[in-house]
C-alpha positions in Angstrom: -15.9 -19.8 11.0 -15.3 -16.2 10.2 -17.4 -13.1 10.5 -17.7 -10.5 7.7 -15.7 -8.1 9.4 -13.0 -10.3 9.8 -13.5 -11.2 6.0 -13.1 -7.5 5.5 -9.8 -7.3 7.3 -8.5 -10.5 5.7 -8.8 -8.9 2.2 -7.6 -6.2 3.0 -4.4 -7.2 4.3 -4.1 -9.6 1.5 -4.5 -6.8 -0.8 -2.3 -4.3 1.3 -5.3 -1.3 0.9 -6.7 0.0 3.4 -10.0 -1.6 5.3 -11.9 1.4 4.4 -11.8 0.2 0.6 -13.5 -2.9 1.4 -17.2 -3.3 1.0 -19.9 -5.8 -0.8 -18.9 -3.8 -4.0 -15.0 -5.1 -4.4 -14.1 -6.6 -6.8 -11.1 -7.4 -9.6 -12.6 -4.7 -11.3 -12.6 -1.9 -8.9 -9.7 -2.2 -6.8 -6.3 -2.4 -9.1 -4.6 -4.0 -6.3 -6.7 -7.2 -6.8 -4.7 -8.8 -9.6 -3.6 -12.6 -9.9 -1.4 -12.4 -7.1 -3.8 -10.7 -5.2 -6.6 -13.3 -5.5 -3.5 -15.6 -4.4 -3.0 -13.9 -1.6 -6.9 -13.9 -0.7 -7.0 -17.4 -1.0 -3.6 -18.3 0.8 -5.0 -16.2 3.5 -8.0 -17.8 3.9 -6.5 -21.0 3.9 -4.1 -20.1 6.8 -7.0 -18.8 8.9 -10.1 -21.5 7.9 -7.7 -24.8 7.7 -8.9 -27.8 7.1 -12.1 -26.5 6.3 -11.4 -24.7 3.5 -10.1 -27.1 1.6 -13.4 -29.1 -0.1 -15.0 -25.7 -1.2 -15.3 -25.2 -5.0 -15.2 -22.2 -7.0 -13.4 -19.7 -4.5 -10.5 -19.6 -7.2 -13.0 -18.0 -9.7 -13.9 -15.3 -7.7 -13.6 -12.4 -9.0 -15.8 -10.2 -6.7 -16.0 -10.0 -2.7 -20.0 -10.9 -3.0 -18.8 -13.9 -4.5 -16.3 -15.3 -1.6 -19.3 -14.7 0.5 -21.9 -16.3 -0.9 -19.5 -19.2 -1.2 -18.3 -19.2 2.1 -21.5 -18.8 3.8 -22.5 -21.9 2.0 -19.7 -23.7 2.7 -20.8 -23.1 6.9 -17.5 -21.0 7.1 -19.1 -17.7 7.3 -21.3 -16.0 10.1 
């Protein structure tokens, strides 16, 4: 189980920005650094640090917004 900060951090390592450009609002379509590869990264990211868990939630891949990952994972029991 994660917490949103830790979300936070996570993306933005995966999207190599800075933390400060993270918020509720992120999404594919404001940050230009959150391409196809980016998303990747996102998800390979929160595979590595969620395991086994992560592996049965649906509809991370379609993602395209930060909101979204939450939601997702807080229903999933992998978010704080």
């Amino acid at each position: 189980i994660m917490t949103d900060k830790e979300l936070f951090q996570l993306v933005s390592e995966s999207l190599e920005v800075s933390v400060e450009k993270i918020n509720l609002e992120s999404s594919q379509d404001k940050i230009e650094e959150w391409d196809s590869l980016g998303h990747l990264s996102i998800l390979s990211s929160l595979s590595k640090d969620l395991g086994d868990g992560i592996k049965n939630v649906k509809g991370l891949g379609n993602c395209e917004s930060l909101s979204c990952i939450i939601k997702i994972l807080k229903s999933a029991g992998l978010l704080e």
